[in-house]
KEMI-300800 format. One record per residue (C-alpha): x, y, z. Coordinates in steps of 0.25 Angstrom, whole numbers, padded with zeros to 4 digits, always signed. Layout:
XYZ/...
END
This chain:
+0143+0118+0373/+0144+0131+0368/+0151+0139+0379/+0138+0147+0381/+0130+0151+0394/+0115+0149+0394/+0115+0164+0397/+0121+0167+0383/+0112+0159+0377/+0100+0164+0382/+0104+0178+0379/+0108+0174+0364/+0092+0168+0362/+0086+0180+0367/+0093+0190+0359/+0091+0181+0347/+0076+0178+0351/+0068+0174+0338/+0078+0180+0328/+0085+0170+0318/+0099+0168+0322/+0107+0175+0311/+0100+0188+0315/+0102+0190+0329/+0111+0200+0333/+0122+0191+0341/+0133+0203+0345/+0134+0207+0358/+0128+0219+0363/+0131+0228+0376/+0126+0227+0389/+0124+0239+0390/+0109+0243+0393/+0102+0249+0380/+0096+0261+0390/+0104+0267+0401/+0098+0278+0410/+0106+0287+0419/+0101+0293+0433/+0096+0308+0431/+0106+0319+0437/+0096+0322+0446/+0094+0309+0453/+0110+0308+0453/+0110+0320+0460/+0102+0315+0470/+0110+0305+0472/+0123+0312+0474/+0114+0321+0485/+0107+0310+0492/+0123+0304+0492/+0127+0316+0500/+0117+0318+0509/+0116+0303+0513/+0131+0304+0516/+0131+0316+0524/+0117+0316+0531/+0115+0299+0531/+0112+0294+0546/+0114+0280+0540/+0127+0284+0534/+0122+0277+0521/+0125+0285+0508/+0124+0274+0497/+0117+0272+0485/+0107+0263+0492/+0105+0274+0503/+0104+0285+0495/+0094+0277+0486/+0086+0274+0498/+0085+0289+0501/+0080+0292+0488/+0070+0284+0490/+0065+0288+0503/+0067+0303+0497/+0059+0300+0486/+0068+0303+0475/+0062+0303+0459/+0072+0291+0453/+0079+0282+0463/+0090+0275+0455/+0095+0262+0459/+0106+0259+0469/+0116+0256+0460/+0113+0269+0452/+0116+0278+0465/+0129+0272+0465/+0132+0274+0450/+0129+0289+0454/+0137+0290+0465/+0148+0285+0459/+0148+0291+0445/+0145+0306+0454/+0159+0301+0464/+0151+0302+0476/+0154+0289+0482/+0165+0288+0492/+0175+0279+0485/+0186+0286+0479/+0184+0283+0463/+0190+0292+0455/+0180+0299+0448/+0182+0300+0432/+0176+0315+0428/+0174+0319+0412/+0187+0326+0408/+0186+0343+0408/+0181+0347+0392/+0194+0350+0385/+0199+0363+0387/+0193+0363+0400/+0202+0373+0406/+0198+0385+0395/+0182+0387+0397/+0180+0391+0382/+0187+0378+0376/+0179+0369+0385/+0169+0376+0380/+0171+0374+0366/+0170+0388+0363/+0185+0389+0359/+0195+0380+0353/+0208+0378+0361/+0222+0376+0353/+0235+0369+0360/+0248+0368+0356/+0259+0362+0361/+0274+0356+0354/+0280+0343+0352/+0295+0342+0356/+0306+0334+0353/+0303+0325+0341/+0316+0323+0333/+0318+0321+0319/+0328+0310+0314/+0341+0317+0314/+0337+0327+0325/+0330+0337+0321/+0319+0342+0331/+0306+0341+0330/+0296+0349+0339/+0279+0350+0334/+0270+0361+0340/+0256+0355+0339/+0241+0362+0341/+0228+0358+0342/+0214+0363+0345/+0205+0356+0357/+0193+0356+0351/+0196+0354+0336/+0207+0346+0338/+0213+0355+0326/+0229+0351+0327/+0242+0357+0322/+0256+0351+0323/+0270+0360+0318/+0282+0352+0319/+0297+0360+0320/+0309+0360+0324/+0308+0368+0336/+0295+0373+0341/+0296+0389+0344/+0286+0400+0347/+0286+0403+0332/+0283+0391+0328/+0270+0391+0339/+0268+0404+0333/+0267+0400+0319/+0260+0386+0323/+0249+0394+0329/+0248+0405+0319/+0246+0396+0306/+0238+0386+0313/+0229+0396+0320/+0227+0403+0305/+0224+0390+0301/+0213+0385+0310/+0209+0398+0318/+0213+0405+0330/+0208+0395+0344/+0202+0402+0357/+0215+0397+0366/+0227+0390+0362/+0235+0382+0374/+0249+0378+0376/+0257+0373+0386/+0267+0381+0396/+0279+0380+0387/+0288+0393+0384/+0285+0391+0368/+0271+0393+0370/+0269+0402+0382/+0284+0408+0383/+0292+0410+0396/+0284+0415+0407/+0292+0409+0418/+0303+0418+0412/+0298+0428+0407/+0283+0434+0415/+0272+0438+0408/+0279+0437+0394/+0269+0429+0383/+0275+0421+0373/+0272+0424+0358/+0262+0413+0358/+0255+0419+0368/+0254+0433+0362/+0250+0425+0347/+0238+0421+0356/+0235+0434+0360/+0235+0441+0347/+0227+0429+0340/+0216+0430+0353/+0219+0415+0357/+0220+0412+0371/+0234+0405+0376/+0232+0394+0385/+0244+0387+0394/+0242+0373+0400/+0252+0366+0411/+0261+0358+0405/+0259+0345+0415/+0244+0348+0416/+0237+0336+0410/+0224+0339+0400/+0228+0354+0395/+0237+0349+0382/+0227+0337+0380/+0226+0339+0365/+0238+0345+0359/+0246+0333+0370/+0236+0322+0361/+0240+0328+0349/+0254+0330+0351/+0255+0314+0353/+0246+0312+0342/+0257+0321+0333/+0269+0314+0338/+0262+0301+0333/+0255+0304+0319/+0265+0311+0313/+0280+0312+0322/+0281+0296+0326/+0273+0291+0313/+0283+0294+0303/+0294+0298+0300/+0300+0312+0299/+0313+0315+0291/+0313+0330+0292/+0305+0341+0299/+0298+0342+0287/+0292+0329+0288/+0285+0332+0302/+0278+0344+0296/+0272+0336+0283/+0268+0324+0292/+0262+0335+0304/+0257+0342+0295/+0249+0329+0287/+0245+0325+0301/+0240+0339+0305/+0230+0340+0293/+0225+0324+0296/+0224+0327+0309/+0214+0341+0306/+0205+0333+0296/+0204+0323+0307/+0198+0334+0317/+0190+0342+0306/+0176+0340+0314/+0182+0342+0329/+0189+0355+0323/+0175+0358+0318/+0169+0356+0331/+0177+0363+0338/+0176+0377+0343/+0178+0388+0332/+0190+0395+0329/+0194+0411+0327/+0197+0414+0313/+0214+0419+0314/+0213+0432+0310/+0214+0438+0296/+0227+0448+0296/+0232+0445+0307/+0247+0450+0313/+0254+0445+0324/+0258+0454+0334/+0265+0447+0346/+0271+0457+0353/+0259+0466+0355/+0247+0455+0357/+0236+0460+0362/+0232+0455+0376/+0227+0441+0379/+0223+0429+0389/+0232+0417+0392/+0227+0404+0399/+0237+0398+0408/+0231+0383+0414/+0240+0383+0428/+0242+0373+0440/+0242+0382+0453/+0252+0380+0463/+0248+0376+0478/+0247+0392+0481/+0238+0393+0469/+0247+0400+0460/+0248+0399+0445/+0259+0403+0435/+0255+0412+0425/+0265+0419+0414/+0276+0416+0424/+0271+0422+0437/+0265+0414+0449/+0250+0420+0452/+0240+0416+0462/+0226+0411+0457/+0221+0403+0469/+0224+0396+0483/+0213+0387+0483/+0217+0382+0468/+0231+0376+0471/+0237+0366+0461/+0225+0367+0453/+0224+0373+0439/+0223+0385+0435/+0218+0393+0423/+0225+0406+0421/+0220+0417+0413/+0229+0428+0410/+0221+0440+0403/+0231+0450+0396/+0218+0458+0394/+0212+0459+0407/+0225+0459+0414/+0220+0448+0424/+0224+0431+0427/+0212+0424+0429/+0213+0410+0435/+0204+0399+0433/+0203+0385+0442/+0203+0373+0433/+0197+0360+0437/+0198+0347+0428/+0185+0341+0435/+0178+0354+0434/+0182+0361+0420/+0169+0368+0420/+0172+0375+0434/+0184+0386+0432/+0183+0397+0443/+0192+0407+0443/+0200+0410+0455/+0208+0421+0455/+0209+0434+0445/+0222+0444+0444/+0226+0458+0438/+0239+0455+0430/+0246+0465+0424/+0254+0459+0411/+0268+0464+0407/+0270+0456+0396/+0285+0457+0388/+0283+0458+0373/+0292+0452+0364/+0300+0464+0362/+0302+0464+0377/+0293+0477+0378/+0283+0474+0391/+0269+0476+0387/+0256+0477+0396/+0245+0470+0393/
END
């Protein structure tokens, strides 16, 4: 009559049971079980093992989760669980012998840099927005910032983006919110200069770093993951504040830039609170680019099948058994020396180094005067 089965019934009088009508609690609730137990690691150890052995050593040739339940048994083991939870740990630890892709946690973010994945030091990036255009034509480029951990952001809109404007960007904003333990960019000549042109010449972003003690950090261009965050950000700019509204004047996109900036920090407060403290800019301080004194530089590299890098615009050799694989390189002014660092997504915890070299740095100052360091 009603369109109801008797098992629906049932259930409704027994979670009612004696209570009056208007006071039983009629939503639905989740089936779910109220307690769930996981296996111990230990047993799933055991599993995984007793899996191998049976594989390898089996005269049956039998290796399944019945079988190797069966073996528990007749070892004796402390907890036995169920068929169907050998199977659940077998597949979950990718030991069965179908091919499904096994889904793995993402690496921490700044995975590549020990101390960011850490926590123990903040991470800024900063990379530009090109070709926006004003009505009329006039050109509209944006360098844009932002920490990893705090998520602290910075956007200044121009006509043309140049190495003083990055200067100047870093400068005031640095003063502002304090000095990072690395700053990363991307590979392009206004950050890192012309090093296929020109060896072992540092652009004046580089040498800002190195009086300021900030790390300088290149990522790949077409390496996925590296320019995460400041890549979210920049699609988050270009839709709050360039495609929202519109802009009559150059003007106009550094007041609604600047609006959106301050909003988007008071958003963050607390995650820039939790984040990883910052050096105080020095008081008094006076910039001196020409004679920095010596630093490090972190380029992230792809080795070729040879197992050679690119670093400051010569080929060097860090490994034959690492080809087409990343590479971290470290290039230490101070020690006069390149370490290079195997990088693994499914393993960011495990970071061997693989080769170290004596480098002897001739490095063109701005003056055209080549100085040693």
């Amino acid at each position: 009559m009603f369109g109801v089965s008797l098992l629906t019934v049932q259930r409704w009088c027994e979670r009612a049971g004696r209570e009056a009508i208007e006071r039983v609690d009629w939503t639905d609730r989740s089936s779910m079980p109220k307690r769930t137990r996981r296996v111990e690691a230990e047993t799933e150890r055991v599993v995984i093992i007793l899996r191998r052995e049976l594989k390898d050593e089996s005269v049956l040739g039998e290796y399944g989760a019945r079988a190797i339940r069966q073996e528990m048994v007749f070892r004796g083991a402390g907890t036995i669980p169920s068929v169907r939870t050998i199977g659940r740990i077998l597949e979950r630890s990718g030991e069965l012998d179908g091919r499904r892709r096994i889904r793995r946690p993402p690496p921490p973010p700044g995975w590549y840099l020990p101390e960011v994945a850490a926590r123990s030091t903040e991470l800024d990036s900063f990379d530009a927005i090109e070709d926006h255009v004003l009505e009329g034509g006039s050109p509209v480029n944006v360098l844009t910032g932002i920490s990893l951990h705090g998520g602290v952001a910075g956007a200044w809109p121009c006509s043309v983006v140049t190495a003083d404007d990055v200067l100047d960007a870093l400068l005031g904003h640095w003063r502002e919110v304090g000095l990072p333990g690395y700053v990363q960019f991307d590979n392009a000549p206004l950050f890192i200069g012309m090093p296929a042109r020109y060896r072992n010449v540092l652009s004046r972003v580089v040498r800002l770093c190195f009086c300021l003690g900030v790390v300088p950090v290149f990522v790949p261009l077409r390496e996925t993951g590296f320019q995460a965050s400041i890549e979210s950000f920049n699609r988050l700019w270009a839709e709050k504040v360039w495609s929202r509204y519109f802009h009559a004047s150059l003007d106009a996109v550094k007041s609604r830039s600047a609006a959106y900036i301050a909003a988007h920090r008071h958003k963050n407060a607390q995650r820039a609170e939790r984040a990883p403290a910052r050096r105080r800019f020095p008081r008094d301080w006076k910039m001196d680019i020409k004679n920095p004194p010596p630093g490090r530089i972190i380029l992230l590299r792809r080795a070729n099948g040879r197992g050679e890098v690119n670093v400051l615009g010569g080929s060097q050799y860090c490994s034959s058994g690492w080809p087409y694989r990343l590479v971290r390189c470290e290039v230490d002014l101070t020690e006069q020396n390149i370490r290079f660092y195997a990088l693994r997504r499914k393993d960011p915890g495990n970071q061997p180094l693989l080769r170290e070299i004596p480098y002897e740095f001739k490095i063109r100052t701005l003056d055209g005067v080549t100085s040693r360091h």
